[in-house]
N, C-alpha and C positions, 0 to 999 in steps of 0.2 A: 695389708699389714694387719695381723693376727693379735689379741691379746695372745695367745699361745708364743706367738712370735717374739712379742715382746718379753716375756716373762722367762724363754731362757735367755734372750740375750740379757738378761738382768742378774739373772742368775750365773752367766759365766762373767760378768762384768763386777764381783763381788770379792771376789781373790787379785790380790795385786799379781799381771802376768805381763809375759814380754808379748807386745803388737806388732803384726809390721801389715802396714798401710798401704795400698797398692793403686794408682791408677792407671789407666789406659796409656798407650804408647800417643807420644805425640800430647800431652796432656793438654787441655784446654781449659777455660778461665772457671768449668764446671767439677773439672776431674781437679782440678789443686785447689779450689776452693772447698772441694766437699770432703778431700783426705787431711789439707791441714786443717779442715773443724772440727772432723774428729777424732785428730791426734789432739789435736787441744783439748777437746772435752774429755779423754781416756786418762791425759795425763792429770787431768784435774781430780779424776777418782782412784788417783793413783799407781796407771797401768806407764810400764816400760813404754814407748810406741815411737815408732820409726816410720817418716814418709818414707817409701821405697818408688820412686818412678824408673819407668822403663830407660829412658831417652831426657834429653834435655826438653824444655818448653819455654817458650817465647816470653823475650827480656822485658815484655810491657806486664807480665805478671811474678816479678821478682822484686816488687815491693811488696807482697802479700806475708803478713804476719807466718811466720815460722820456714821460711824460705830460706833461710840462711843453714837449714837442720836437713833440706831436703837430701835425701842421699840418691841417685843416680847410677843406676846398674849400669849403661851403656860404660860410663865411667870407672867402675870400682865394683868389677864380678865377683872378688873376691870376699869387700866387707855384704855385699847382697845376699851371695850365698851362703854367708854365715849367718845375716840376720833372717833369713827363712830356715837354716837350718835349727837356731835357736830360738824361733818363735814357739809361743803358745796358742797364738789365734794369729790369721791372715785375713783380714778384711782386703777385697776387692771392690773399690769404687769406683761407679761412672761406666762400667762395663760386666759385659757381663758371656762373654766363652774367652779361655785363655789362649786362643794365639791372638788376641788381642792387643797381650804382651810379649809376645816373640818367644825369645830361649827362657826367660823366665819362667813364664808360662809352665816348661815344664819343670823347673823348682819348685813353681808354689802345689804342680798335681802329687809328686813326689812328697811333698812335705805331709808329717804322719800330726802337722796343727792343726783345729776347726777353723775351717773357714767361713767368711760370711762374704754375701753377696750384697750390696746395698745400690741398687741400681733400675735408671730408668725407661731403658731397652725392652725392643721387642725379641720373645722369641729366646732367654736364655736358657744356656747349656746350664747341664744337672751336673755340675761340678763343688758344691756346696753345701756344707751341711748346715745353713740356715740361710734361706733366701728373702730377703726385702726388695722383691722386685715389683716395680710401678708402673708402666708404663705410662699409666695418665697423665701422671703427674712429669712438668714441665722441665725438672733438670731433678739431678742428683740432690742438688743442695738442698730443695725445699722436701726431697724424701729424709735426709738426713735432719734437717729440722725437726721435721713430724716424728722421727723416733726419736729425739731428744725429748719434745713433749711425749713420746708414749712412755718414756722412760721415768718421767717426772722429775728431769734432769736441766729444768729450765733456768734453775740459777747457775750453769755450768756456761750458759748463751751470755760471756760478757764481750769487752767492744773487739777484740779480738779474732773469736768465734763469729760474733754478727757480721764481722768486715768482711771474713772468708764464706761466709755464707751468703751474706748479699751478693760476693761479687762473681759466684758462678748462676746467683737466679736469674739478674743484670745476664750474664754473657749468653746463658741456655733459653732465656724467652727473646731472643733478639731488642734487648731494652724494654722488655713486656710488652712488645707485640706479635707474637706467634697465639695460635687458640689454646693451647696448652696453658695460659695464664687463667686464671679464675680468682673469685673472691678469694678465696684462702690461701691464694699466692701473695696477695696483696695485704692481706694479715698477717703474713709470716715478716712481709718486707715493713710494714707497719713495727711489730716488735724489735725487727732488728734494727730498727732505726732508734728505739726505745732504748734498746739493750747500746748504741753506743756504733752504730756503724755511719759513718758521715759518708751520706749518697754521694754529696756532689766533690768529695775526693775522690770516693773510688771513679764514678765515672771519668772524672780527668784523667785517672791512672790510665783505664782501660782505653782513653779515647782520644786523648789527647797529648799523646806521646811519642808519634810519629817520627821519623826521620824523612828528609828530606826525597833521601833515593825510594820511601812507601811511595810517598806521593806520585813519584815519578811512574815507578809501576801500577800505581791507582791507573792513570791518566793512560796508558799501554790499554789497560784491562780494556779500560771503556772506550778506544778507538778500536781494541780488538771484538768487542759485542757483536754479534750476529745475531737477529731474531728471526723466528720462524713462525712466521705468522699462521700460517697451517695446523701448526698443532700449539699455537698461544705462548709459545718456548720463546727463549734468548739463553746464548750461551757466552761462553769465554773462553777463551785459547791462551795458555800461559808458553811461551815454551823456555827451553833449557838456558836458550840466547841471552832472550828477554830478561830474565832473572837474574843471569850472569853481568849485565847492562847496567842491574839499577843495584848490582852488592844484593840479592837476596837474604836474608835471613830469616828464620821460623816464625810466624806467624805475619809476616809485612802481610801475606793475602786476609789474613783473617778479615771476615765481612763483605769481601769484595764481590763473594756471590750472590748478593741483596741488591745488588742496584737492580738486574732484571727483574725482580720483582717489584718497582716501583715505576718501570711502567705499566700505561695503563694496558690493560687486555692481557696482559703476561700472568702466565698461572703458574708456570716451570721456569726456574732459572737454575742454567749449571756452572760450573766452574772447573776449566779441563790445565791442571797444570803439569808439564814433562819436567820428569826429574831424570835427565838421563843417567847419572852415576848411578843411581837404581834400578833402571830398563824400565821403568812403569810409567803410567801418566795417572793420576790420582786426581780424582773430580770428588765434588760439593755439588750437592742435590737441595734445592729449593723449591717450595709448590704451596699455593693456596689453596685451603677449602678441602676438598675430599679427592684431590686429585694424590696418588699416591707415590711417589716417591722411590720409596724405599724396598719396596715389590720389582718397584724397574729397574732398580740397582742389582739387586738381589739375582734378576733373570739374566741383566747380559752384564755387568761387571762384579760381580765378586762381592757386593755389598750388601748395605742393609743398612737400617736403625727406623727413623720417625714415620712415618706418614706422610710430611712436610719439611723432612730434613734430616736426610741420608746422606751415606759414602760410598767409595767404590774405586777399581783402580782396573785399567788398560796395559797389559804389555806390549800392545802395537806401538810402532812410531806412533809419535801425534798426529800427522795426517793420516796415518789408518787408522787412526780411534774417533777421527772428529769426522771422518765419513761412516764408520761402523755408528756411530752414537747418533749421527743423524738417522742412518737408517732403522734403526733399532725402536729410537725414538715415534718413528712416524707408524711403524710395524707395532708397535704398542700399543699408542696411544688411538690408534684406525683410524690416522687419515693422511693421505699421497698426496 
């Protein structure tokens, strides 16, 4: 992040304009936390600004401040496409190449708005005419913080803003333990504790809000574990059944591909869930240390993002993907 950088976004943030806010399909507790912080902070210097999400996201992050404003393309193509066709600027958060977000995607390339990119991915597509791309840094949220401060827009961070930005730092450092955490994460969640964000609600929100049929699938996951002590791995098998058993709904797995990394000796943990109505099987990529991740996604399923925590998806059945994924894995990592 540029003062150059900073200085037109400051400059186009000076005229009251119409916003529309955009995160990743599938959003998560980083991509709604860091679009409603700063639809709140735009509207506070007077900009029009519209959440716009692809798709629905999971009911444990629909107490978050400005939720009730979020608007839903998968739901309503028709007010979407008119708030991209009447926008002035398109801020894309938490992502960063547009089929990310499916058909939209090509609404927002079509659309003749500035767009900006505010994101902490590897490897983004040149689709933006101003980019705030991070990858060091540990979630969207705490990039969005840091251009509020380059902005000098610190009295905009009240307990509102603090709560939606804490609660995608919380969900993108795995509870600030991922290496992606640093002092200055910890100084950002220091202020936002300042500015009015109550840690220990949000975390109940995000953590203790379970339903009964989670658990049950919790409990599936971890009889389904397999480890592969050869190459330091554990994985997990969801399939279409299973899910159908415990009532699935959008986010019940969220986290569930962390338990392999708590044991010991395990560097890699994945998470292979079959979504037949889709024909895909969609995995969660976990890893310590300098083991990469997101390169092995990248090569044999369709994926990408961290280092330590990437995605990717299979259109083989589940058993052809959870043999392909082992051989892949061993064929990768060098060792039979």
């Amino acid at each position: 992040m540029t003062e150059a950088q900073l200085h037109q976004l400051s400059q186009w943030l000076t005229k009251p304009s119409k916003m529309v806010i955009i995160p990743h399909k599938n959003p998560d507790g980083d991509a709604m936390g860091s679009t409603l912080a700063w639809q709140n902070v735009v509207q506070q210097l007077g900009h029009k600004a519209t959440v716009l999400a692809p798709n629905p996201y999971p009911t444990f992050l629909h107490w978050m401040p400005g939720h009730h404003d979020v608007v839903i393309y998968e739901k309503d193509e028709e007010r979407g496409n008119q708030l991209i066709a009447d926008a002035d600027f398109i801020f894309t958060l938490d992502f960063n190449t547009l089929n990310r977000i499916d058909a939209l995607g090509e609404r927002v390339a079509e659309s003749k708005a500035k767009k900006i990119m505010i994101d902490h991915h590897q490897e983004p597509d040149d689709y933006a005419d101003l980019m705030f791309s991070e990858p060091t840094i540990g979630s969207t949220c705490e990039l969005v913080y840091q251009i509020i401060q380059g902005l000098n827009k610190n009295a905009c961070i009240n307990k509102e803003v603090a709560t939606c930005i804490y609660t995608g730092i919380l969900t993108d450092t795995g509870s600030f333990r991922f290496p992606s955490v640093t002092a200055n994460t910890h100084k950002a969640v220091a202020n936002l504790i300042e500015c009015g964000a109550d840690h220990s609600y949000i975390h109940e929100q995000i953590k203790d809000t379970a339903r009964p049929d989670r658990l049950k699938l919790l409990g599936i996951a971890l009889q389904n574990m397999v480890f592969l002590e050869d190459v330091s791995a554990a994985y997990i098998t969801l399939s279409q059944d299973e899910l159908d058993a415990c009532h699935f709904q959008k986010g019940d797995a969220e986290g569930f591909v962390n338990y392999g990394l708590s044991v010991t000796g395990i560097q890699i943990a994945v998470l292979m869930i079959e979504y037949r109505h889709e024909g895909v099987v969609k995995f969660s990529f976990r890893s310590k240390g300098d083991v990469a991740v997101n390169t092995f996604a990248k090569t044999y399923f369709e994926g990408g993002g961290h280092i330590n925590a990437a995605g990717g998806i299979s259109k083989r059945t589940l058993a052809q993907t959870e043999a392909y994924f082992i051989e892949s894995l061993r064929t990768y990592f060098g060792t039979t």
